[in-house]
C-alpha positions in Angstrom: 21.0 -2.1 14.8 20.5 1.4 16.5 17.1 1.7 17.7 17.9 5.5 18.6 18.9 6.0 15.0 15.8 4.4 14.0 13.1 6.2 16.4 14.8 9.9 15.9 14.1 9.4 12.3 10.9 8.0 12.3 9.8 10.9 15.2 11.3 13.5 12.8 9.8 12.2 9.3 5.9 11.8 11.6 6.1 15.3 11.9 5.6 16.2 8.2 2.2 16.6 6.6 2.3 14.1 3.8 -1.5 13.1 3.0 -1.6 12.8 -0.3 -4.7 14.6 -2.5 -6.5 12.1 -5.1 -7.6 15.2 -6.1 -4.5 16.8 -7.8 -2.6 15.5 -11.1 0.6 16.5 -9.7 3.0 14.4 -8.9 3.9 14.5 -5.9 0.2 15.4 -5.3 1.1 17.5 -2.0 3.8 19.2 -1.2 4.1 18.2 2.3 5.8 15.0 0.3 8.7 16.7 -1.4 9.6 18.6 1.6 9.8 14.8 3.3 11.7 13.3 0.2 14.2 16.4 0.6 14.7 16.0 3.9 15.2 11.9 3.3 18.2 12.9 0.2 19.8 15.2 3.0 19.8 12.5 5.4 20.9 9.5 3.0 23.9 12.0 2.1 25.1 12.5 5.8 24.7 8.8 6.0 27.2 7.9 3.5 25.0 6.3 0.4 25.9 6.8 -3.1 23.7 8.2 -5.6 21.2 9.9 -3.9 18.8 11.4 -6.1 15.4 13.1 -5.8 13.7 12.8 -9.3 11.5 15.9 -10.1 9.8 14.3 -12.4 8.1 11.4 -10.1 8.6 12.5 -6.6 11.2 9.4 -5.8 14.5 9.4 -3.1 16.5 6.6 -4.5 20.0 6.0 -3.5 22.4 2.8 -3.4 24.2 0.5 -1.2 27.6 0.0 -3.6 28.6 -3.9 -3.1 31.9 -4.9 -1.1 31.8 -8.1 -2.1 34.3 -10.0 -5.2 31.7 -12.2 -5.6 28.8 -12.0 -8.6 25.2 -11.2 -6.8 22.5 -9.5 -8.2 21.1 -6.2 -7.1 18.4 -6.1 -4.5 15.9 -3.4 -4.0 14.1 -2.1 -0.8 10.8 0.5 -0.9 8.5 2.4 1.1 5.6 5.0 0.8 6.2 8.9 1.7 2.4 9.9 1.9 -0.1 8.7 4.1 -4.0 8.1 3.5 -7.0 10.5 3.9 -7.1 11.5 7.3 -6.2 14.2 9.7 -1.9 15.1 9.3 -2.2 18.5 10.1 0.5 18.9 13.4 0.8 15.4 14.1 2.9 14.9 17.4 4.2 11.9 18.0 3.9 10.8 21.6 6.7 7.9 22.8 5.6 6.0 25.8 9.0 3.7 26.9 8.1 0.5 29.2 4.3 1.0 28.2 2.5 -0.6 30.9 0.2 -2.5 28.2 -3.1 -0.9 29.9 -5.5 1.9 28.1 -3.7 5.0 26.6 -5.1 8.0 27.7 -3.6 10.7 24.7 -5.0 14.5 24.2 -7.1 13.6 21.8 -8.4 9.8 22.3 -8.1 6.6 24.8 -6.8 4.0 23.2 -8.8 1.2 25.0 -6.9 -2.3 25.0 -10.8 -3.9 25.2 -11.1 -2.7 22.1 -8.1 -2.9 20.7 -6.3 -6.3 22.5 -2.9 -6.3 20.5 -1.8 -3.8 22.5 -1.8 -6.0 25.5 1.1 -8.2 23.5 3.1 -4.5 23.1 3.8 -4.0 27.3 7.5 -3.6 28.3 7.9 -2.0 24.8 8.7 1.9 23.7 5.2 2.6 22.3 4.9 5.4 19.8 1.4 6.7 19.0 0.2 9.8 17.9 -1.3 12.7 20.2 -5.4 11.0 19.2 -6.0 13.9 17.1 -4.1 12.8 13.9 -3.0 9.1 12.2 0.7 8.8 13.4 2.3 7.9 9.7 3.4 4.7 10.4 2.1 3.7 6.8 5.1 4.2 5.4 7.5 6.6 7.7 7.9 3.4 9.3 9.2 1.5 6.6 11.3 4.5 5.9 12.9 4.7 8.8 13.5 0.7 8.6 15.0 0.5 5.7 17.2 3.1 6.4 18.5 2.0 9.6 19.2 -1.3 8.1 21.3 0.7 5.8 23.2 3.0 8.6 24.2 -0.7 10.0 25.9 -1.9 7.3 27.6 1.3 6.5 28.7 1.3 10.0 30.0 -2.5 9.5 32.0 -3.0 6.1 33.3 -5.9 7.3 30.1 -7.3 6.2 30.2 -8.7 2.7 27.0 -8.0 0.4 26.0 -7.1 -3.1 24.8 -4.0 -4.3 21.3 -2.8 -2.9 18.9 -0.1 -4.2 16.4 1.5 -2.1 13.5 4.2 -3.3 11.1 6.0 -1.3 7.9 7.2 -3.7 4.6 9.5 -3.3 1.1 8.9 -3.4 1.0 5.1 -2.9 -2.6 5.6 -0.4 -4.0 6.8 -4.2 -2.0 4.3 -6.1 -0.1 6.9 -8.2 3.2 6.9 -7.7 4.3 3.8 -8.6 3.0 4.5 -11.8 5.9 6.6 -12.6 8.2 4.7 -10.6 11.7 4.2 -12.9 12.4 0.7 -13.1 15.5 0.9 -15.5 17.2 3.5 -13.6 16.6 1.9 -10.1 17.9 -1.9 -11.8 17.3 -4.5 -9.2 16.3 -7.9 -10.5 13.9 -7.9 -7.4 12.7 -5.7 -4.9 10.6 -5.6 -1.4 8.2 -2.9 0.0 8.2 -2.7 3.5 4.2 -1.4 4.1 1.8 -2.2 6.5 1.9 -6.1 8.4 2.8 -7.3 11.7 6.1 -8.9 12.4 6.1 -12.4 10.3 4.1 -11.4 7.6 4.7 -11.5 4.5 2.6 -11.1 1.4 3.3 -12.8 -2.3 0.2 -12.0 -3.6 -2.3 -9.7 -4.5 -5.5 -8.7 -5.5 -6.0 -8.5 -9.5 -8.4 -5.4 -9.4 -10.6 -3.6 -11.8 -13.0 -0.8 -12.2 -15.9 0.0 -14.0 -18.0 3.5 -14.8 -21.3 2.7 -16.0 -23.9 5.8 -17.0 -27.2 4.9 -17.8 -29.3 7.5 -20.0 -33.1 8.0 -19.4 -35.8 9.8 -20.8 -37.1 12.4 -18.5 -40.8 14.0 -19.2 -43.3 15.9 -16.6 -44.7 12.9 -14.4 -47.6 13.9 -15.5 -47.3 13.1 -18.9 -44.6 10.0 -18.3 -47.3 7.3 -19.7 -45.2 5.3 -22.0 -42.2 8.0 -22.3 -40.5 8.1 -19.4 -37.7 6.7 -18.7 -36.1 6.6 -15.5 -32.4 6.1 -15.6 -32.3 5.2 -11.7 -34.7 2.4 -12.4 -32.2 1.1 -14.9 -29.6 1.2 -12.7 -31.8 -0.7 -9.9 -32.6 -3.4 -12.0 -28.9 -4.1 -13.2 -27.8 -3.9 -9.3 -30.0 -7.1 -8.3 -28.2 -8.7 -11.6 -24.7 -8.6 -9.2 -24.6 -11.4 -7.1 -26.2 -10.8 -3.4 -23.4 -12.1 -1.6 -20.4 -11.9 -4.1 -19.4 -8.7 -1.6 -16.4 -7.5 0.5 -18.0 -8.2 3.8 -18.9 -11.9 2.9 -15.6 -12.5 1.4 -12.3 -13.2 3.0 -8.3 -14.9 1.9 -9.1 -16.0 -1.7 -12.5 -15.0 -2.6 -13.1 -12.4 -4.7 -15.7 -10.0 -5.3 -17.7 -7.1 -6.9 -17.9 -3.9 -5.1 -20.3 -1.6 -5.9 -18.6 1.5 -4.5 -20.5 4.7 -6.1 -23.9 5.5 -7.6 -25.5 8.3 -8.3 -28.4 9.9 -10.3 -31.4 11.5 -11.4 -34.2 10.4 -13.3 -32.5 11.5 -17.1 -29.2 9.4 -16.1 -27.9 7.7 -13.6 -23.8 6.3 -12.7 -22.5 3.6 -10.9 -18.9 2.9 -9.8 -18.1 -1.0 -9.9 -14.6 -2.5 -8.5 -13.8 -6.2 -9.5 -11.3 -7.8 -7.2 -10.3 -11.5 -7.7 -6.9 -13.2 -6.9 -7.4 -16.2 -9.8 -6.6 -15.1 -13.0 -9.2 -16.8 -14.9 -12.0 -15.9 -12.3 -10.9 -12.3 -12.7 -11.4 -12.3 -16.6 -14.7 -13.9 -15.8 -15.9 -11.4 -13.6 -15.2 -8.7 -16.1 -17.0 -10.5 -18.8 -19.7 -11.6 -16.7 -20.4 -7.5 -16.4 -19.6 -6.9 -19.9 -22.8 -9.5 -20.8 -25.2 -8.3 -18.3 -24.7 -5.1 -19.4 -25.6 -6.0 -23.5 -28.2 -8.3 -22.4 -30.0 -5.4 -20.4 -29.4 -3.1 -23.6 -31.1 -5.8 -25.8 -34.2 -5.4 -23.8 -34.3 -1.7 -23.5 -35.9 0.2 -26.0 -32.1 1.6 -27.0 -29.1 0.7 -25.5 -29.1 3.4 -22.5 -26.1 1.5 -20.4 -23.0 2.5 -21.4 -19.4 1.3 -19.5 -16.0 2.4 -19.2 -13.6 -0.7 -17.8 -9.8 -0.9 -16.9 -7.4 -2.9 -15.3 -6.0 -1.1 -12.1 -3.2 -3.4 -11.3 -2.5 -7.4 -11.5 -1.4 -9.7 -8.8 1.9 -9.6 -7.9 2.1 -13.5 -7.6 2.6 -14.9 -11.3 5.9 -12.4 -11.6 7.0 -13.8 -8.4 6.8 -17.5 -8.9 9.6 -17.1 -11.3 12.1 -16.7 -9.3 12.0 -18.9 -6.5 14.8 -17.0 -4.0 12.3 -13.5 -4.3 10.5 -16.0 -1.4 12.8 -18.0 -0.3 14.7 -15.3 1.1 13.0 -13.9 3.8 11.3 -16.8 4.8 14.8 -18.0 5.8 15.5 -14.7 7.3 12.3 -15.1 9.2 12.7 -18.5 10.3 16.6 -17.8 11.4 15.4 -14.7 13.3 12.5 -16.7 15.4 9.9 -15.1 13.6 6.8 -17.3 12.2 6.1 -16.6 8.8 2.8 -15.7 7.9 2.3 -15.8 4.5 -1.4 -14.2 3.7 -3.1 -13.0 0.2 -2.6 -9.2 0.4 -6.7 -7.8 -0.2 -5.7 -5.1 -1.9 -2.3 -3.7 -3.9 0.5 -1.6 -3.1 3.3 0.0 -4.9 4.5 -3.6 -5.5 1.8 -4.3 -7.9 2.6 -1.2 -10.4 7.0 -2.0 -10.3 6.0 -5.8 -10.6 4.0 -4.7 -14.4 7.7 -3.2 -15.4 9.7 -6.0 -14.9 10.8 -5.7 -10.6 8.7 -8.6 -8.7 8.4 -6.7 -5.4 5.9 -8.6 -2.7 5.7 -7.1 0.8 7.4 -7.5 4.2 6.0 -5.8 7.3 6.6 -2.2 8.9 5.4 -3.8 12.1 3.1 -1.3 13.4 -1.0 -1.6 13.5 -4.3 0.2 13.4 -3.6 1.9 10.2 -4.7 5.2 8.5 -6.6 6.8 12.2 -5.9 8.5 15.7 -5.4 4.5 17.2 -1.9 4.0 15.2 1.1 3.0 16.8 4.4 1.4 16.3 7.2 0.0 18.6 10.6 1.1 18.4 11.9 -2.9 18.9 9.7 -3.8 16.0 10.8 -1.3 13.6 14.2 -2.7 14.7 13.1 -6.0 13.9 11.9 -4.9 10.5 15.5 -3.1 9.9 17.4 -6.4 10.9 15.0 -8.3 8.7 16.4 -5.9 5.5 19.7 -6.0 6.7 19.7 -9.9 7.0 18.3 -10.3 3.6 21.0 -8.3 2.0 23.7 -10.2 3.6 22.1 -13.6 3.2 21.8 -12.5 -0.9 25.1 -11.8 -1.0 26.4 -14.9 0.3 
């Protein structure tokens, strides 16, 4: 593995302003990310992989690894995240510290105090890469990128090493859970995939959230206070008396691993109507269904003691775990547990809290749970990355390709 290869691109991909804008339907939503994705076919080209291609019409590099070996092995598929989350990426300037000294970080911008922040005491003797304190660095995904890709340089630079064919794809607006929504399963054809986003070395996630939201609007009656007796209705009352129906402590911060909960994450209003923003996260499939219904029949039972129904709802499914899919084929987890376990690393399998591109290409037919990037304090000025554990992520892919292929 070249740890120079790996650091130059992952110092050179930082640099671009990718944030993505929940904002805009386009797709990619900012184009901060197609200038990255451009730069990324340029460089898979002068690498040597086949069919590079930047689709115009999601936003996705995609490009293959042709197999070298006689024998019969299924495709495998790699993926990371161009855009990064809602903070600061104007100028970011990636700042290298080699041998950090594993004591507070002193940058332009912020201190990066290890009393605060203790992992970095377990990162001395490393080449620490932060950003300038001013910005998030991008390591959610550049990292990945850059991972993935210097797994691939290695193997082009070995042919001697037998493997089947791989596919990798790097996609926008992951941070708004977008892209993936577009992402081209038939073209890219992998029975089974991997995103490399987020986790420390050893982690490894099979399973996610199943996640829903709901828009509920609430109509009053509004009249002159002074002539409310008996007429007015106040839409924010409404909505106060269906929030105590949600269960006190069914909530993020008293939840944790498996639990699930309800999330009231918007409201708004004025006496004449009133809107709440619900999100329903459960790992069970059963319990997930029941949390939606359980919302479906408060909601009609408040109705049924209004004077009119005045609560109306809007509810979707956002994405499904990722861990049903994945239980079908047993070797989608088998496989870099091995890798792990032959490396020195302790797996450390955990229920993902959330989703990531994964859960969108797992709905079209690509089971695709998450490795690490390696890197920590995610989506603020604290980010930071090592190169020897982006290196550790590349030989991670690179081992999984070859132990596929055997």
């Amino acid at each position: 593995m070249n740890p120079t290869y790996i650091e130059q691109l992952f110092v050179k991909y930082a640099k671009i302003n990718t944030r993505s804008d929940p904002a805009r339907s386009a797709t990619p939503t900012t184009p901060g990310q197609t200038e990255l994705a451009q730069l990324i076919a340029t460089d898979l080209k002068t690498l040597g992989m086949s069919d590079v291609q930047l689709n115009p019409a999601n936003g996705y590099v995609t490009a293959r690894l042709p197999s070298n070996t006689a024998r019969k092995v299924s495709a495998i598929g790699f993926i990371a995240h161009l855009d990064t989350a809602d903070f600061n990426a104007e100028n970011i300037q990636p700042i290298v510290h080699p041998n950090y000294d594993g004591q507070d970080i002193r940058l332009p911008g912020a201190t990066i105090s290890v009393a605060q922040f203790p992992i970095f005491k377990t990162l001395k003797g490393q080449r620490l890469i932060t950003s300038d304190g001013t910005t998030l660095l991008g390591v959610d995904d550049k990292a990945g990128i850059a991972e993935i890709m210097g797994a691939m340089q290695y193997l082009l630079a070995h042919p001697e090493i037998q493997h089947g064919d791989v596919a990798i794809g790097f996609g926008p607006d992951e941070e708004i859970g977008k892209g993936a929504k577009q992402f081209d399963a038939e073209q890219f054809h992998t029975a089974f995939a991997y995103t490399l986003d987020n986790g420390r070395p050893g982690d490894i996630e099979f399973e996610t959230f199943n996640a829903a939201q709901a828009t509920i609007t609430i109509d009053g009656t509004a009249v002159h206070p002074g002539n409310a007796y008996h007429t007015l209705v106040n839409a924010i009352g409404i909505a106060q008396q269906l929030l105590n129906h949600f269960p006190e402590n069914d909530v993020p911060e008293q939840s944790q691993n498996h639990e699930g909960f309800f999330l009231i994450n918007q409201i708004s209003g004025t006496v004449a109507h009133a809107e709440i923003d619900v999100i329903i996260r459960d790992f069970d499939d059963a319990k997930f269904e029941q949390r939606k219904q359980w919302l479906i029949e408060t909601i009609a039972t408040m109705n049924q003691q209004l004077d009119q129904p005045r609560i109306q709802y809007t509810l979707h499914d956002q994405y499904h775990n990722i861990g049903t899919a994945i239980a079908t084929i047993p070797e989608i987890r088998e496989l870099p547990l091995k890798v792990y376990r032959d490396m020195g690393l302790t797996p450390n399998i955990v229920p993902f809290r959330g989703g990531t591109d994964g859960n969108f290409i797992t709905q079209k037919g690509i089971p695709t749970p998450n490795l690490f990037n390696g890197g920590g304090n995610y989506h603020g000025p604290y980010e930071f990355i090592t190169v020897e554990e982006m290196v550790t992520a590349a030989e991670v892919v690179a081992r999984m390709i070859i132990a596929h292929g055997a």
